[in-house]
C-alpha distance (Angstrom), angle and dihedral (degrees) to the residues before:
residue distance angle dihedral
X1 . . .
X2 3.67 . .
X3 3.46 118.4 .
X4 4.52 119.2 -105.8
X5 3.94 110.2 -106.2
X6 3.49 108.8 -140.3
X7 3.80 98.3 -146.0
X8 3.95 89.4 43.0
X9 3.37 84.6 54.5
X10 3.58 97.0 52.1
X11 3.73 99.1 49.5
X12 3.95 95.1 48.6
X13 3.78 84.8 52.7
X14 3.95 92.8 51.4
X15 3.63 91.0 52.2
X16 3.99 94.9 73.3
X17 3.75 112.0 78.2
X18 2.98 100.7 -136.8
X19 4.08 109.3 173.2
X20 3.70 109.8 176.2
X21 2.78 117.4 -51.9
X22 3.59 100.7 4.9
X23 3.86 116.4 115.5
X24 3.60 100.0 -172.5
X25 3.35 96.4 -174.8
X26 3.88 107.6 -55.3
X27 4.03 109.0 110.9
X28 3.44 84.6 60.9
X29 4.43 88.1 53.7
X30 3.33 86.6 46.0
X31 3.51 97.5 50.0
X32 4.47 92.4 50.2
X33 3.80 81.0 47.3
X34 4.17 96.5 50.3
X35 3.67 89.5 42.3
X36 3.37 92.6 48.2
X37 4.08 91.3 67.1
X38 4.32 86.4 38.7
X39 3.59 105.5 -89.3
X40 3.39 126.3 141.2
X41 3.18 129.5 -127.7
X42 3.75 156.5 -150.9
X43 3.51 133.6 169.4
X44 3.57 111.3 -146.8
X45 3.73 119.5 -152.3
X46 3.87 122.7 -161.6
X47 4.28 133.8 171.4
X48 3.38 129.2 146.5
X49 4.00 122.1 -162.3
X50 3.98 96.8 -81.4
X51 3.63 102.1 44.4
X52 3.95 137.6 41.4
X53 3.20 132.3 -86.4
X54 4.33 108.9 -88.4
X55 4.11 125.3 -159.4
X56 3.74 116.7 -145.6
X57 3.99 129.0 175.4
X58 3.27 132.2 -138.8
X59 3.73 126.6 -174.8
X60 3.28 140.2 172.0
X61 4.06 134.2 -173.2
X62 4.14 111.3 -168.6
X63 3.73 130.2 31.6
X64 4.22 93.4 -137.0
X65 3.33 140.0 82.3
X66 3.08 150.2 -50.4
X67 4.05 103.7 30.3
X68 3.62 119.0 -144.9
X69 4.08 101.5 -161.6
X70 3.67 124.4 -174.8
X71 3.89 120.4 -151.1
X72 3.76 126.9 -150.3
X73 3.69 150.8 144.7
X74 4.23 133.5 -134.2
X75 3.93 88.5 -178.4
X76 3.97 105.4 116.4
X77 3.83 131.3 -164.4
X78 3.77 113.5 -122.7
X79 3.66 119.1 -66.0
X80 3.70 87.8 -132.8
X81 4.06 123.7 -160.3
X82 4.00 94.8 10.4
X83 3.51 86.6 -163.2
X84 3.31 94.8 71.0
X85 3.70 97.0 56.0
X86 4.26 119.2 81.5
X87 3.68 90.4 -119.2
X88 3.63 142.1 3.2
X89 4.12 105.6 -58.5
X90 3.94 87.8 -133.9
X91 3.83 94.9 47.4
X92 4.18 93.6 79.7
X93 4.05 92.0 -147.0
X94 3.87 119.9 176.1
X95 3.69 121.9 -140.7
X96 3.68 121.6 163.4
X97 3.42 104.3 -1.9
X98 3.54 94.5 -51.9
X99 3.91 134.2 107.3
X100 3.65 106.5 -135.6
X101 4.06 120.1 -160.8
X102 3.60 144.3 107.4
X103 4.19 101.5 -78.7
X104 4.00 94.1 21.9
X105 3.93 83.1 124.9
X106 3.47 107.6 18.0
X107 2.99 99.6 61.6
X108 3.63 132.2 -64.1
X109 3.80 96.9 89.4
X110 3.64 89.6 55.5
X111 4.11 95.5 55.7
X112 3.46 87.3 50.8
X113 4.06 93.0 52.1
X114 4.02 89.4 51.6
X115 3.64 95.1 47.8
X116 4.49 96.3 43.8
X117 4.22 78.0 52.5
X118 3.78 97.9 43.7
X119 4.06 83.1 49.7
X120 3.47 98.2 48.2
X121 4.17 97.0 35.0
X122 4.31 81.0 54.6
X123 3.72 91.8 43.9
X124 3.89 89.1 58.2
X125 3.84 102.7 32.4
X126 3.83 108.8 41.0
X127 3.66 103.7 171.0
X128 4.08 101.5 30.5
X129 3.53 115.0 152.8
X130 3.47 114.6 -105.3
X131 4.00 138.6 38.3
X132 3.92 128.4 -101.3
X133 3.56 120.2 -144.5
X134 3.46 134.6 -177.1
X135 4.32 124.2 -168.1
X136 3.58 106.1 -163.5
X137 3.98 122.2 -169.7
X138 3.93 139.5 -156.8
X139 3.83 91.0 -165.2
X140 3.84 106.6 64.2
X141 4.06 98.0 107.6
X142 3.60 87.7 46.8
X143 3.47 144.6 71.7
X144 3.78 88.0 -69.1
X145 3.61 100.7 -137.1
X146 3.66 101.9 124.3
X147 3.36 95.8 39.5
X148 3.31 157.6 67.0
X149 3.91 78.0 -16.4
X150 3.84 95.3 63.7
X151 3.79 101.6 38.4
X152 4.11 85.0 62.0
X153 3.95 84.3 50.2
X154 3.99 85.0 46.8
X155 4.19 97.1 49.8
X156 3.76 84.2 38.1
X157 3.79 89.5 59.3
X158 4.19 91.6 38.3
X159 3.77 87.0 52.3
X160 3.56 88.0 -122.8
X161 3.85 115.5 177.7
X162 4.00 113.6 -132.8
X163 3.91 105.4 -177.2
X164 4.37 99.9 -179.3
X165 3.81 123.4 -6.0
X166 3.90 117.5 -149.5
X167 3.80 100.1 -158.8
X168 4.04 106.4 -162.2
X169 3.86 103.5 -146.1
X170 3.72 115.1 154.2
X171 4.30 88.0 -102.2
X172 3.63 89.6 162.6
X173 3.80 112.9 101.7
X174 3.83 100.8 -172.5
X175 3.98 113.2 -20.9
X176 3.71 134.3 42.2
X177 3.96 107.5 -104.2
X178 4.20 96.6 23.5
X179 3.56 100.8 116.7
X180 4.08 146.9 16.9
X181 3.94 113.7 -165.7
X182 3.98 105.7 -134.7
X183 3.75 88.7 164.3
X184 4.32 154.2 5.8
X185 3.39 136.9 -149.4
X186 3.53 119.7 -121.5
X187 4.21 136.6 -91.5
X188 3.70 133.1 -134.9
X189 3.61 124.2 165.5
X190 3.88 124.3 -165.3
X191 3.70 131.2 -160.5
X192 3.68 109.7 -156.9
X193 3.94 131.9 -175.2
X194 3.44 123.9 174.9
X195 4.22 118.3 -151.8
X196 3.73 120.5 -154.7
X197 3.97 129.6 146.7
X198 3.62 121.8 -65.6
X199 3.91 113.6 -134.0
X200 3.53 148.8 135.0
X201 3.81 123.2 -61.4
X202 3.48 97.6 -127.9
X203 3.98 95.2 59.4
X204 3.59 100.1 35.5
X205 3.90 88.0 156.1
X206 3.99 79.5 77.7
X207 3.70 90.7 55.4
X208 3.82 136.4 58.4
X209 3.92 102.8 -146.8
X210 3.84 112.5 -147.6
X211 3.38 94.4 -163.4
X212 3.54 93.1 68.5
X213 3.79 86.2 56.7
X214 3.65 102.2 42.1
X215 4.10 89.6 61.4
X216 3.86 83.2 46.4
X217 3.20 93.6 57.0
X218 3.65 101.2 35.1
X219 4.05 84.8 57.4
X220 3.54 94.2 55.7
X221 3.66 89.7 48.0
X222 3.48 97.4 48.4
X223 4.07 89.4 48.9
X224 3.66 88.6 56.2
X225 4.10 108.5 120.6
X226 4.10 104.6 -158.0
X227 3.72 93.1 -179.3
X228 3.41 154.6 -57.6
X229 3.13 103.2 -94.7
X230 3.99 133.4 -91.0
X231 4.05 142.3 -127.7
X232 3.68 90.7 -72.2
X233 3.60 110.8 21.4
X234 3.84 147.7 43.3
X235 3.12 130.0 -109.6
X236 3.84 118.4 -59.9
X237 4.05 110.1 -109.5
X238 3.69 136.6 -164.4
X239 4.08 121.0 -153.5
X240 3.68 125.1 -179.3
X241 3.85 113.9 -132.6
X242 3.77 109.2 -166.4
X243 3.41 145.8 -17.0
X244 3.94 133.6 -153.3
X245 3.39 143.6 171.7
X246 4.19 112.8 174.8
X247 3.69 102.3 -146.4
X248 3.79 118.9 151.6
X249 3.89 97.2 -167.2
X250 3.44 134.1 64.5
X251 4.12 92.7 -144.9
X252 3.46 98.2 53.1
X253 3.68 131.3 93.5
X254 4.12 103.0 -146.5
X255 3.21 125.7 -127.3
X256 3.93 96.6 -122.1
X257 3.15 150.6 3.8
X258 3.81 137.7 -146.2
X259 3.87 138.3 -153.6
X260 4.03 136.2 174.4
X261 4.15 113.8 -150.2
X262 3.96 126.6 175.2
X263 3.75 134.3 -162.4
X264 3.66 133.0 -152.0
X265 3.21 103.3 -156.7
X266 4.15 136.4 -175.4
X267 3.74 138.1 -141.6
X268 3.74 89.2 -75.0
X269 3.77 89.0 77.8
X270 3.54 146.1 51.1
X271 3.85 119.6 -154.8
X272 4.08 89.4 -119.4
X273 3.76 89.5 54.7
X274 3.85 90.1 49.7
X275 3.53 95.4 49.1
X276 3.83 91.6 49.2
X277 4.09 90.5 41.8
X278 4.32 83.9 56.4
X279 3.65 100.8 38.2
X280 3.89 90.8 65.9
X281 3.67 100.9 44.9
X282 4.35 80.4 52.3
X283 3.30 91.2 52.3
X284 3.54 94.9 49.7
X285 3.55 96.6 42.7
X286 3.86 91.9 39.5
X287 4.56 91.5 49.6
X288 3.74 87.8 49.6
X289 4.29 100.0 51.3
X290 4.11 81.4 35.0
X291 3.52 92.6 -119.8
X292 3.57 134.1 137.0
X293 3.87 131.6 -136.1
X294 3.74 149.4 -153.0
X295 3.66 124.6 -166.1
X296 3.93 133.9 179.5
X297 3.42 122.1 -169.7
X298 3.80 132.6 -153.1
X299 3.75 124.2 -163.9
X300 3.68 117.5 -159.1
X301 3.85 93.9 -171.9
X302 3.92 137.7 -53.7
X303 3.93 129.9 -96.7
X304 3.13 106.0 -77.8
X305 4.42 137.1 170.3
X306 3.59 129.9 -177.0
X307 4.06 109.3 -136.9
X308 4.30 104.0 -118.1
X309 3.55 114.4 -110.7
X310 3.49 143.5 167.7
X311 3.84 98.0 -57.9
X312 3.57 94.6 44.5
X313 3.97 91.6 53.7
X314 3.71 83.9 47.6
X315 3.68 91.0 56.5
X316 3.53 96.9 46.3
X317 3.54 96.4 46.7
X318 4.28 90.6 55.7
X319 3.49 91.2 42.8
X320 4.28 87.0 46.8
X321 3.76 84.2 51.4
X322 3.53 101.9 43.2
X323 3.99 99.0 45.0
X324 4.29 102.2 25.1
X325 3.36 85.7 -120.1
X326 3.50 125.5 131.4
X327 4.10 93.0 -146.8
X328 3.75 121.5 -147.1
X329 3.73 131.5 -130.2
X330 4.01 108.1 -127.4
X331 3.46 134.1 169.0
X332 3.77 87.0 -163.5
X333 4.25 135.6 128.9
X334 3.98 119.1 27.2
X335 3.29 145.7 -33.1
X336 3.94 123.5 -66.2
X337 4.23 136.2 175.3
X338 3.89 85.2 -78.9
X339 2.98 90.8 86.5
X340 4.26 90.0 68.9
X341 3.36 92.3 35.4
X342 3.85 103.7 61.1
X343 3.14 88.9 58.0
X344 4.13 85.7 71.8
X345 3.90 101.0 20.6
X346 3.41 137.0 22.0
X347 3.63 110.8 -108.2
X348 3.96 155.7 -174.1
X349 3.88 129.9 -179.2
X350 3.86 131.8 -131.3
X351 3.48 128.9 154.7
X352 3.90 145.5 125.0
X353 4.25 124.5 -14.9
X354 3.87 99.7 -85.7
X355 3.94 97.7 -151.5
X356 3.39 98.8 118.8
X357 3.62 103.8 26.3
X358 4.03 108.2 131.3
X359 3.68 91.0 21.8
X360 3.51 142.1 118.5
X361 4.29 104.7 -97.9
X362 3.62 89.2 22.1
X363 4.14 103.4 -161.1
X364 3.69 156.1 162.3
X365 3.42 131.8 -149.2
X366 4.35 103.0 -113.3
X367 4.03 83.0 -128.4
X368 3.02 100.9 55.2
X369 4.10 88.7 53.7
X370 3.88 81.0 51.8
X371 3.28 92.6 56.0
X372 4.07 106.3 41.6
X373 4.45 81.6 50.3
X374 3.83 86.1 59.8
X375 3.48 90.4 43.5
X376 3.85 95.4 51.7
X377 3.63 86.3 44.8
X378 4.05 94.8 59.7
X379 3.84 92.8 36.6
X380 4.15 83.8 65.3
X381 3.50 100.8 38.5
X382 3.55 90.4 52.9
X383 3.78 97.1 44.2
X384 3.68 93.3 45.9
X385 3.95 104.6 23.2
C-alpha cells in the first residue's frame, strides 16, 4: 500500500470549497482515504431548525486502549476578493516554498500531516497497543453547533473512551515550534439596543434620544477593568463590535439604537457572573438617560486550561527537538473546538504557523509541513511505542 504524502494530501484537501458549512464533497474523501489505512468510519450528520445541516468524521483504527484522537477542521472562511489572491484560493499552487490556498494554515494542511503520520506510524507498527482516532469537523468557523460540539455529545452517548486529544489549530504565530495552546479564555457576545422616544430635532425635550445613551453606556463599558490578569491568562478585555442606529433623516431623533460588544474573559470569571456584573451598570446607565434596554447574550465557551502532563511534556519536548525551539505553553488568541473536547479528553493544541490564516494568499512554508508530519509521527511512536 503506498504510503500518504503529506503535501499531496494537503493540496487535494484545498481543492474542495468548502465555505462553512459547505461539505462539498470531502468527508466522504476523507473517509475512502481513512479507510484506506483501516479506520473506521462514520460520518456524523447534525442540524437543528436554525442552522444548516454540518458533516463531521469520526474514525477510529484499534479497539484498545488508550486512544490517541486528533481534532481538526476543513471548514474555511470565505476566500474573499479572489482577485486579490496570486492564484485561485482552491487551486493549492506552490511558489517559493510555500503552499498557497484557502485552508493552507487553518487547517487543511494540518489534517493532512496527522493522517500521512498515522499511515506511515500503522505501516511500521501493526499491532501497537492502543487506537488512534481522529474527529474531524465542517463547522469550526461557524457557529459551532453541529460540530465539533455535537460529536463530543455523540462519543459521550457511545461511551466512547478519548484518553489525550491533539487538536491541530494553526497555534504558531510566526515560527514552527513557538507555541502549544494548553488553554483559552472565554467568549460572550452581547446584542444591545437601546429604546428611547422618537421625535423631532428641534424639540428634543419631547424625545428621549437613545443614542445619547448607547455611547454612554458603551463608555462605561469600554472603561470597565476585569483584571489584571492571572497565572495562566492575560488580562480579561472587552471590544465593542458595531454600532447602529437605522435612521433615514437627519431631523429625527430615532427611536433606538443598537450595539454588539464581546469579552475575552479569564479564569477569574464565569460568563453568568459577567452577564450579571453588565446588566447592573445598564440598568443604571439605562434608569438615568430614561431609556430602556434589551440584551442577548451568546457564549462561545468558558475559560478553560488543561493541567500539563506527561503527554504534553512529551509533545513539547519532540516538537523542542525537532524545531530548536524551546516552545511555550499559552493560553493565548481565540477560541477553538478545545473547548468541547476537554470536556471528554484532556487536551493541548499545536499545529501549523497561523500568520496568514484569514488572509488573502493564505500559505505555509512546505517545510514546515515536513516538519509538523515528523513531529506527529514521534508524538505516536512515543505514546504508543
Amino acid at each position: 500500500m503506498p504510503i500518504i504524502n503529506d503535501l499531496q494530501l494537503a493540496k487535494e484537501l484545498i481543492k474542495f470549497p468548502t465555505v462553512t458549512p459547505v461539505d462539498a464533497g470531502i468527508m466522504k474523501f476523507l473517509e475512502k482515504k481513512l479507510k484506506s489505512i483501516g479506520f473506521k468510519t462514520k460520518i456524523l450528520e447534525f442540524e437543528d431548525h436554525d442552522s444548516k445541516p454540518v458533516k463531521n468524521i469520526y474514525a477510529r483504527l484499534g479497539k484498545k486502549s488508550p486512544n490517541f484522537c486528533y481534532a481538526g477542521h476543513v471548514d474555511v472562511v470565505p476566500p474573499g476578493d479572489i482577485k486579490k489572491w496570486s492564484s485561485n484560493p482552491f487551486i493549492p499552487k506552490i511558489k517559493n516554498g510555500k503552499l498557497i490556498g484557502r485552508g493552507a494554515s487553518d487547517m487543511k494542511s494540518s489534517v493532512a500531516s496527522f493522517i500521512a503520520a498515522a499511515d506511515d506510524f500503522v505501516n511500521k507498527n501493526k499491532k501497537f497497543k492502543g487506537s488512534i482516532s481522529l474527529l474531524i469537523t465542517g463547522d469550526e468557523e461557524g457557529i459551532a453547533i453541529n460540530g465539533t460540539k455535537k460529536v463530543v455529545e455523540y462519543l459521550k452517548r457511545k461511551k466512547e473512551k478519548v484518553n489525550f486529544c491533539l487538536v491541530g489549530e494553526p497555534t504558531n504565530p510566526s515560527r514552527m515550534g513557538e507555541m502549544i495552546k494548553i488553554g483559552r479564555r472565554g467568549s460572550i457576545t452581547g446584542h444591545l439596543s437601546i429604546f428611547g422616544k422618537m421625535g423631532h430635532v428641534a424639540y428634543s425635550h419631547k424625545s428621549i434620544n437613545p443614542s445619547t445613551c448607547i455611547v454612554d453606556v458603551l463608555k462605561k463599558l469600554k472603561q470597565l477593568k476585569f483584571d489584571n490578569g492571572s497565572k495562566n491568562f492575560q488580562p480579561s478585555n472587552l471590544e465593542i463590535t458595531k454600532i447602529n442606529i437605522d435612521n433615514k433623516a437627519d431631523n429625527v431623533i430615532p427611536g433606538d439604537a443598537h450595539a454588539t460588544f464581546n469579552i475575552r474573559f479569564n479564569d477569574r470569571h464565569s460568563s453568568n457572573k459577567l452577564k450579571k456584573k453588565i446588566n447592573i451598570y445598564l440598568r443604571k446607565i439605562c434608569k438615568k438617560h430614561k431609556c430602556k434596554f434589551k440584551i442577548e447574550y451568546m457564549v462561545s465557551g468558558e475559560s478553560f486550561i488543561t493541567k500539563p502532563n506527561k503527554t504534553t511534556y512529551m509533545i513539547k519536548n519532540i516538537i523542542k527537538k525537532n524545531t530548536k525551539i524551546n516552545t511555550q505553553l499559552s493560553t493565548s488568541g481565540g477560541t477553538s473546538d478545545a473547548r468541547f473536547i476537554r470536556k471528554i479528553s484532556p487536551c493541548l493544541e499545536f499545529g501549523m504557523v497561523g500568520a496568514t490564516m484569514h488572509q488573502v494568499d493564505e500559505n505555509i512554508k512546505v517545510r514546515d509541513l515536513r516538519t509538523l508530519t515528523k513531529i506527529h509521527k514521534e508524538i505516536l511512536e512515543n505514546y504508543f511505542l
